[in-house]
C-alpha positions in Angstrom: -7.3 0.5 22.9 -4.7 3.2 21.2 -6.3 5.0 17.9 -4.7 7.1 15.5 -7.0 9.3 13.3 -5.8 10.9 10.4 -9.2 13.1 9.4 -8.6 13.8 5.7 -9.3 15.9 2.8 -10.9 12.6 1.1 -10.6 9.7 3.2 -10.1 9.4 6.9 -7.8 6.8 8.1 -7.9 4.7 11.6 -4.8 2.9 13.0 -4.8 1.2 15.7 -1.7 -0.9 18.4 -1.9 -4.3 18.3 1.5 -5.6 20.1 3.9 -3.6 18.3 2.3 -3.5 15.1 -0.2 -1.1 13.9 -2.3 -1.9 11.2 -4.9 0.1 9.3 -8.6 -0.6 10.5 -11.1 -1.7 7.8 -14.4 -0.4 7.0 -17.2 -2.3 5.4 -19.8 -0.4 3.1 -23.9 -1.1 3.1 -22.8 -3.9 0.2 -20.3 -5.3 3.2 -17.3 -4.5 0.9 -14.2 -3.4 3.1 -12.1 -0.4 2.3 -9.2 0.7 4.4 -10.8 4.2 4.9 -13.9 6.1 6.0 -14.7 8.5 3.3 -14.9 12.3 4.6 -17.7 13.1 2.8 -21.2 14.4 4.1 -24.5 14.7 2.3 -28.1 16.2 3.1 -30.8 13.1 2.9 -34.6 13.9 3.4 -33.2 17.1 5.6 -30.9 15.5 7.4 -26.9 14.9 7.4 -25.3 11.5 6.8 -21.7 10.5 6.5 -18.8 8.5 5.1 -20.6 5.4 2.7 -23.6 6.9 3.4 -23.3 9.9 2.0 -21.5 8.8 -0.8 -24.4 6.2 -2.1 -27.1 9.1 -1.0 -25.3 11.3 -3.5 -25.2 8.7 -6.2 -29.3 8.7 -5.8 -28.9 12.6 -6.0 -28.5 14.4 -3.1 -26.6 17.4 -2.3 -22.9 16.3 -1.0 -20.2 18.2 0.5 -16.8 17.1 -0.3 -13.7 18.2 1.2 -15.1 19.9 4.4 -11.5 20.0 5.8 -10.7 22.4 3.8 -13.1 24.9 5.2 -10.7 24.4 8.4 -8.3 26.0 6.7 -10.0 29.6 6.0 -8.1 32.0 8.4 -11.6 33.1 9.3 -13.1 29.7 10.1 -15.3 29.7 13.6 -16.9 27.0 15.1 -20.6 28.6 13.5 -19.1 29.4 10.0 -21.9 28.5 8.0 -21.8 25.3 5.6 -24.0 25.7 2.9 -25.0 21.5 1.9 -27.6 22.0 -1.1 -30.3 24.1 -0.1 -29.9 23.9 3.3 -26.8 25.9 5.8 -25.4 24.3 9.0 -22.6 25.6 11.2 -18.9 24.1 10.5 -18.7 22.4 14.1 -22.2 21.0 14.0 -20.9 19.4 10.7 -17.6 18.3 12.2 -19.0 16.7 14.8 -21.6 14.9 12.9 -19.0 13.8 11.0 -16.8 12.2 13.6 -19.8 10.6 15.3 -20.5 8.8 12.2 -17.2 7.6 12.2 -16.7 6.7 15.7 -20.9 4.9 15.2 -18.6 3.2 12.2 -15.7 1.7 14.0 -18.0 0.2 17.0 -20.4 -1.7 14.5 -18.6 -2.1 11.0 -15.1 -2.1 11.3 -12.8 -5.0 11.9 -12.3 -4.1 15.3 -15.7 -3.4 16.3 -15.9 -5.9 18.7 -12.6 -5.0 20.3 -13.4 -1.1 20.2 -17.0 -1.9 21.7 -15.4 -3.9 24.4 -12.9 -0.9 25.1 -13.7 0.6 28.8 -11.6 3.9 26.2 -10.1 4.7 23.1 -7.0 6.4 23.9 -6.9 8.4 20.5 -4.4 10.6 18.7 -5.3 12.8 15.5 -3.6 15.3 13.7 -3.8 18.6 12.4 -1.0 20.2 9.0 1.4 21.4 10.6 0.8 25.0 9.6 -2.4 24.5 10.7 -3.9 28.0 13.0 -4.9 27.9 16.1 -9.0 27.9 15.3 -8.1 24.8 13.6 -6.2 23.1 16.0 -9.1 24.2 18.3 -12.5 23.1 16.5 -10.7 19.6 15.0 -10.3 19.4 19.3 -13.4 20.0 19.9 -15.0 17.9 17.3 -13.3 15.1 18.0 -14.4 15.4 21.8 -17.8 16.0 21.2 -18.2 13.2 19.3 -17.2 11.0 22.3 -13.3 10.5 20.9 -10.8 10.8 24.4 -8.4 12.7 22.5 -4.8 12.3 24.0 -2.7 14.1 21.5 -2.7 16.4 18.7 0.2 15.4 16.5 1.1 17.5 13.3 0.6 15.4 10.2 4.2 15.0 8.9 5.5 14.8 12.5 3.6 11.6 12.8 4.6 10.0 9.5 7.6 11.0 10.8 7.0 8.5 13.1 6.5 5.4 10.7 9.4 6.4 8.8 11.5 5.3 11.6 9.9 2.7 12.3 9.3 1.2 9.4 12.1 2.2 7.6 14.8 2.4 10.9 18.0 1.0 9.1 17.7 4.2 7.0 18.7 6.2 10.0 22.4 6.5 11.4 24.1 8.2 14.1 25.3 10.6 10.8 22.1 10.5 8.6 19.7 11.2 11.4 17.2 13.4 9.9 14.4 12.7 7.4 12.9 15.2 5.0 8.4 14.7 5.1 7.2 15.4 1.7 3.1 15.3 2.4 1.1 15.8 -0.3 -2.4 14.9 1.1 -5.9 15.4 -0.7 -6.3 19.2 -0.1 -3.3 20.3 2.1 0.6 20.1 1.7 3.2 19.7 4.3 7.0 19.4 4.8 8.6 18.7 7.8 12.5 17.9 8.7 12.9 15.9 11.4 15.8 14.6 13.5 16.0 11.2 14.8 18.0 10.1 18.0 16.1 6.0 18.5 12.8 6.2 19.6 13.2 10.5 19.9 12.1 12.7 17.0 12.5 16.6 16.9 11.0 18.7 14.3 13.6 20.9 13.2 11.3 23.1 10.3 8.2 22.7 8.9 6.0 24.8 5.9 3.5 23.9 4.2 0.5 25.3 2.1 -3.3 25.1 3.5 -4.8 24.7 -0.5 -2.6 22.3 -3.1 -2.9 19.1 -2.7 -4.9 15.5 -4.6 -8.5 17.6 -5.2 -6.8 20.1 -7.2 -4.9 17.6 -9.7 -8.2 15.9 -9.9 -9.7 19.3 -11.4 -6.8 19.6 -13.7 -7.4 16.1 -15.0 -11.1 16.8 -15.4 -10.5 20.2 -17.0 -8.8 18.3 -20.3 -11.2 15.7 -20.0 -14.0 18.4 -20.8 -11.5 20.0 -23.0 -11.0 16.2 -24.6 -14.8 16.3 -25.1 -15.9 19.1 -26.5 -17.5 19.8 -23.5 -18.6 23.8 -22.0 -20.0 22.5 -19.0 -21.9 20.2 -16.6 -24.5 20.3 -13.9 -23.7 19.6 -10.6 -23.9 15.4 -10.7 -22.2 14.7 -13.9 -18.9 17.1 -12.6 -18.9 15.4 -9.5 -18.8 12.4 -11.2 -16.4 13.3 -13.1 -14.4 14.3 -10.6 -14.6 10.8 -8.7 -13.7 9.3 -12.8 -10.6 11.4 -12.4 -9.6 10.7 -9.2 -9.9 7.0 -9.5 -8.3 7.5 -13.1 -5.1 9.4 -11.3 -4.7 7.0 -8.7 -3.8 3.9 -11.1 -1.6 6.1 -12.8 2.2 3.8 -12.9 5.3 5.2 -14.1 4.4 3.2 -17.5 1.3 4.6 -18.1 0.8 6.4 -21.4 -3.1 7.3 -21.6 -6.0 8.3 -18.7 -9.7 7.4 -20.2 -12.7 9.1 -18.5 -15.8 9.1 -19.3 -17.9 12.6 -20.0 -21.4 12.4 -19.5 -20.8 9.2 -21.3 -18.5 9.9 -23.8 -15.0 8.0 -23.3 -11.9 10.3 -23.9 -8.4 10.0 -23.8 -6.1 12.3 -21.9 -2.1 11.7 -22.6 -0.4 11.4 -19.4 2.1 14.3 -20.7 -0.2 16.4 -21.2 -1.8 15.7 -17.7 1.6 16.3 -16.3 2.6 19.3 -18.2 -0.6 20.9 -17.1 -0.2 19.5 -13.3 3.6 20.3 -13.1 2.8 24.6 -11.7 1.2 22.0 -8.6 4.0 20.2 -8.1 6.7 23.2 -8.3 4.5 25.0 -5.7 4.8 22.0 -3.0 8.5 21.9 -4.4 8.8 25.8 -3.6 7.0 25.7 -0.3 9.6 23.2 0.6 13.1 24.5 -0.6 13.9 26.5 2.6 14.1 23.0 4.5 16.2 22.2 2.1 18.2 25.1 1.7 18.7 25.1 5.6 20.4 21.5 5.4 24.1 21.6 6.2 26.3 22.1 3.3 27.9 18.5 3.6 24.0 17.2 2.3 25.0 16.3 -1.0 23.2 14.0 -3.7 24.2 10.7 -2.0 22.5 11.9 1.3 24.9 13.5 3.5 22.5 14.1 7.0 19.5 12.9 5.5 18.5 9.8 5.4 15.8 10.6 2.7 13.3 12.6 1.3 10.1 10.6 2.4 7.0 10.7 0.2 3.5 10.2 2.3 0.1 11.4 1.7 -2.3 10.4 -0.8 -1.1 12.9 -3.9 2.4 11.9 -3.4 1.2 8.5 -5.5 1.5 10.8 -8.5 4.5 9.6 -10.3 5.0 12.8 -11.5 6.0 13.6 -7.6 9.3 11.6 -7.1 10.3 12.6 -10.8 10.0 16.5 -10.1 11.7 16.0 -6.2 14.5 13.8 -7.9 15.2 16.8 -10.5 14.7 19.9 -8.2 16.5 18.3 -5.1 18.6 15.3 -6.4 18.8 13.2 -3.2 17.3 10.1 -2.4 13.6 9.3 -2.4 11.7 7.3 -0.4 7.9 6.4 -0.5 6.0 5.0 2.0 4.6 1.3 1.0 1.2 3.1 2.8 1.3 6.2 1.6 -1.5 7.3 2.2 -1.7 5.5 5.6 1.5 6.7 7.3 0.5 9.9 8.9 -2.6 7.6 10.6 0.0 4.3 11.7 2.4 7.5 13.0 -0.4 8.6 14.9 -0.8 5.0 16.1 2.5 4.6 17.6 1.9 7.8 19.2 -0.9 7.0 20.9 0.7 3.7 21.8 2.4 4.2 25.4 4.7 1.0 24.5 6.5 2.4 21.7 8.4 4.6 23.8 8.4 7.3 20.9 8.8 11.3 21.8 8.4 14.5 19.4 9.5 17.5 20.4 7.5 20.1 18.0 7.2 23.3 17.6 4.7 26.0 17.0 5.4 27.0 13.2 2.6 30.0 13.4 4.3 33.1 14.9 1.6 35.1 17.3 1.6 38.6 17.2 -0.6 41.7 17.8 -0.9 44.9 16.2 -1.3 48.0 19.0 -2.4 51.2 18.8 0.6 53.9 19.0 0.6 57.8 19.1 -2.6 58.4 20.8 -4.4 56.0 18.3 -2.3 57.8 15.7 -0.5 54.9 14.6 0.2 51.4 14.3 3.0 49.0 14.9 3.2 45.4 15.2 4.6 43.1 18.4 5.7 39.7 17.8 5.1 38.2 20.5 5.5 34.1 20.0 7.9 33.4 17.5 7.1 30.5 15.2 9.7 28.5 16.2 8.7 28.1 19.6 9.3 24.7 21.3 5.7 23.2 22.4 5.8 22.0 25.6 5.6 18.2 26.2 3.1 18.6 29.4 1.6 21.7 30.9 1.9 24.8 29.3 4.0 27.5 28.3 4.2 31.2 29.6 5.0 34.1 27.9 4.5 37.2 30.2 5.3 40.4 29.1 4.6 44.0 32.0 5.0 47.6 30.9 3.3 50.8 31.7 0.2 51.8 29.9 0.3 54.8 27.7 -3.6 55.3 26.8 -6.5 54.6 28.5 -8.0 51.9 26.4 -5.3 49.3 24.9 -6.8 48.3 21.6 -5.4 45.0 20.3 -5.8 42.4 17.1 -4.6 39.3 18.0 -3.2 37.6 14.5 -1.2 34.3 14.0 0.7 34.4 11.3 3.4 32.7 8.8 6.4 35.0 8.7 7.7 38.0 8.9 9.0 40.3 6.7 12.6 41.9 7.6 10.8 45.2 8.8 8.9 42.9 11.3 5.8 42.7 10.1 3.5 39.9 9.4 3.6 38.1 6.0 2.0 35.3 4.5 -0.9 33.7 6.0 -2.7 35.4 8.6 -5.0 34.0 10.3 -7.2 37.2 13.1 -7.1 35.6 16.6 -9.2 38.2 18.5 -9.9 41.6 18.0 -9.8 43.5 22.0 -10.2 46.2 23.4 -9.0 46.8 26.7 -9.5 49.5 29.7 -6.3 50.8 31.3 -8.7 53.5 33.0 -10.5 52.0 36.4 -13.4 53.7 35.3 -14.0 52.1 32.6 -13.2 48.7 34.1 -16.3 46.3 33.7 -18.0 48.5 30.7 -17.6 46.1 28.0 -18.4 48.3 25.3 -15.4 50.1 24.6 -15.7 50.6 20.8 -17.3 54.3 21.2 -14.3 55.7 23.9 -11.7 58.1 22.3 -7.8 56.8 22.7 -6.1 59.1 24.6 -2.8 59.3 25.6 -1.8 59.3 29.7 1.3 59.9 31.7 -0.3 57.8 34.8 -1.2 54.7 33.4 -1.0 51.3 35.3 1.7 48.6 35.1 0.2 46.0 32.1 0.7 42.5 32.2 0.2 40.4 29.3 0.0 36.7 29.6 0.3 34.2 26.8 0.1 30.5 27.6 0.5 27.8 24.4 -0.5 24.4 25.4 1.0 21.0 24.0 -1.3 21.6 20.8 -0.4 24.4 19.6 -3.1 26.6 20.9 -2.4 29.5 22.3 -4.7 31.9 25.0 -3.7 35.1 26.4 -4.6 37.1 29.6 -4.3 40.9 30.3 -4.1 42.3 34.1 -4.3 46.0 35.7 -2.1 45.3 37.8 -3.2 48.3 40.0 -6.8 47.2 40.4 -6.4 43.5 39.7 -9.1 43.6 36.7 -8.3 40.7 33.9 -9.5 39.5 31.1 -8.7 36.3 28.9 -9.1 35.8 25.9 -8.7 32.4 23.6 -10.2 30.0 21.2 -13.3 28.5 23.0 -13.7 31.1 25.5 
């Protein structure tokens, strides 16, 4: 059985092969309704955690809920024990992942359309994804979830990447041996993404990709529910009513058509009316930020791209929050060129992952790394700073196997003291910019007698004229995730450091 697993701000979405085709798995509820998702949602019930529909009815009897735990992934600090705070109680962020992804996986083997199939599976050869700017501690615990809860993860594809995938698939005739290249506009429930792809048949290469790890769905939803408490007078709420609310709004946003003049939501019971302009005049700053995230892919495009399509097939709309008909109105105005929204939108980044898993499709991506890795070294006898780029974002990611970086020099000091930082860009004087995420933090010992002491952080930098030949190591692996080694070469002492290690 092949599985692709779109984990979600809101919702997680299952696809799965079935002879070519690759429809969206169903879920049934504890009232045995089905719903084309499994909500990402976790709650705390007499002390302990439950999941998905369960957590959602144990919070409409009043317990504490945690909504939107992806995001937490997303903090440039997050760890594997970051603590999650779930009413009164804390937990660590991988213990909650995985708890998480076992419900889900306990959901698809007992109520789920194919739990009979998926039961009968000797493996579940499964695919998830990751936003493509995602760091490496992401890519890393959403890994290690996923295995720990008994998932045999084959692939980690970035999100647009794979809707990527069910653009050309779905939407083939598009493409042309001149307008090969589609542009991913993926506005999901907490994260945006934009990817350009090129298309050769059943080959895709990512040619950019940027994004931005906190706009998407949740925060329209508290824009909406900001004028509904405007609308009604209203200061505040506790806890229940605003979440509530919140589900009101989201709901309310989600049957918003093109025609639609009025939103009603109710207020701890008061019905008000929010005009749609007004919704979208206060949600437009979202938009225009997902908009300027993604204007250097479009800037980059050839000069022949011209309103009628030139190279690109299409923009491609995906991703929960891209439902918003204020979406295609703003692309169409900022970027005039055509528009295209997935009939599943917010399904197409789970049937891309589908097709990926699927060994029959025939379908290759050739992606890159889109998070430069650098460190920052110690200079002038610990005087100083300067930073060393030292994988550039645009790296290729190898298919199979891994990638080597390996860098040798002569050591200047005798401790090498290093801070390990992925990052977005970099500035014209070459230093890091944007979104940094702190890899490791190291301290190494060039001196043999130090060797083996591991407690470093009291020993004076000092500069020597007899240090050893360095080698430095870096391997990235077909996810994105990238580990790095340093050797004395003159006494053969190494050290490795990485997420997991």
């Amino acid at each position: 059985m092949q599985l692709g697993v779109d984990f979600g701000t809101t919702r997680t979405i299952v696809a799965h092969a079935d002879r070519g085709n690759y429809p969206i798995v169903t879920f049934s509820d504890a009232d045995g309704d089905a719903h084309e998702f499994f909500p990402s949602l976790v709650a705390l019930r007499d002390d302990q955690l439950v999941y998905g529909f369960e957590a959602l009815a144990s919070a409409r009897r009043g317990a504490p809920l945690l909504r939107s735990v992806k995001r937490l992934l997303g903090e440039p600090s997050a760890t594997a024990d970051t603590p999650v705070r779930i009413g009164p109680a804390t937990f660590p962020l991988l213990t909650v992942l995985t708890g998480f992804l076992g419900a889900l996986r306990t959901a698809l083997g007992s109520a789920s359309n194919i739990a009979a199939e998926f039961r009968a599976a000797k493996a579940a050869r499964t695919v998830v994804s990751v936003p493509a700017h995602a760091h490496g501690a992401q890519r890393f615990l959403t890994l290690e979830a996923f295995r720990q809860a008994g998932f045999t993860v084959s692939g980690l594809v970035n999100e647009p990447s794979a809707a990527g995938f069910e653009y050309s698939h779905r939407q083939g005739r598009t493409l042309t041996s001149r307008r090969n290249q589609v542009l991913v506009y993926d506005l999901g429930g907490g994260t945006f993404d934009a990817s350009l792809v090129e298309v050769a048949g059943t080959r895709h290469e990512v040619v950019g990709s940027v994004g931005v790890n906190r706009l998407g769905g949740d925060d329209f939803d508290q824009v909406l529910a900001g004028l509904a408490l405007e609308a009604a007078g209203a200061t505040g709420l506790d806890e229940a009513a605003r979440r509530q609310l919140l589900d009101e709004c989201r709901e309310a946003k989600e049957r918003l058509s093109p025609q639609s003049k009025r939103i009603t939501v109710e207020v701890s019971g008061q019905a008000v009316t929010v005009p749609v302009e007004g919704f979208y005049e206060a949600a437009r700053p979202l938009v225009h930020a997902s908009l300027d995230a993604m204007a250097p892919l479009v800037a980059a495009l050839p000069d022949e791209v011209d309103t009628i399509g030139g190279q690109v097939a299409g923009i491609y709309l995906v991703g929960g929050g891209s439902g918003l008909p204020l979406v295609p109105r703003l692309l169409r105005e900022r970027f005039g060129r055509r528009v295209h929204r997935s009939p599943y939108p917010a399904a197409s980044t789970a049937i891309g992952l589908a097709i990926a898993a699927d060994p029959a499709s025939g379908y290759s991506l050739s992606d890159r790394l889109w998070r430069g890795f650098g460190v920052f070294r110690e200079l002038d006898g610990g005087r100083a700073v300067g930073f060393d780029q030292l994988v550039d974002r645009d790296t290729m990611l190898p298919a199979h196997g891994e990638l080597t970086v390996t860098r040798r020099y002569r050591a200047v000091h005798n401790v090498g003291w290093y801070r390990f930082v992925e990052y977005a860009d970099v500035a014209p004087d070459g230093e890091p910019r944007g979104d940094l995420a702190p890899f490791a933090e190291v301290r190494f010992p060039f001196d043999p007698s130090l060797q083996g002491r591991y407690v470093l952080d009291a020993v004076p930098v000092e500069r020597w004229d007899h240090g050893p030949i360095v080698e430095e190591s870096y391997r990235i692996d077909p996810h994105g995730i990238v580990s790095a080694r340093i050797t004395d070469t003159a006494t053969g002492y190494s050290q490795v450091y990485g997420l997991g290690n």
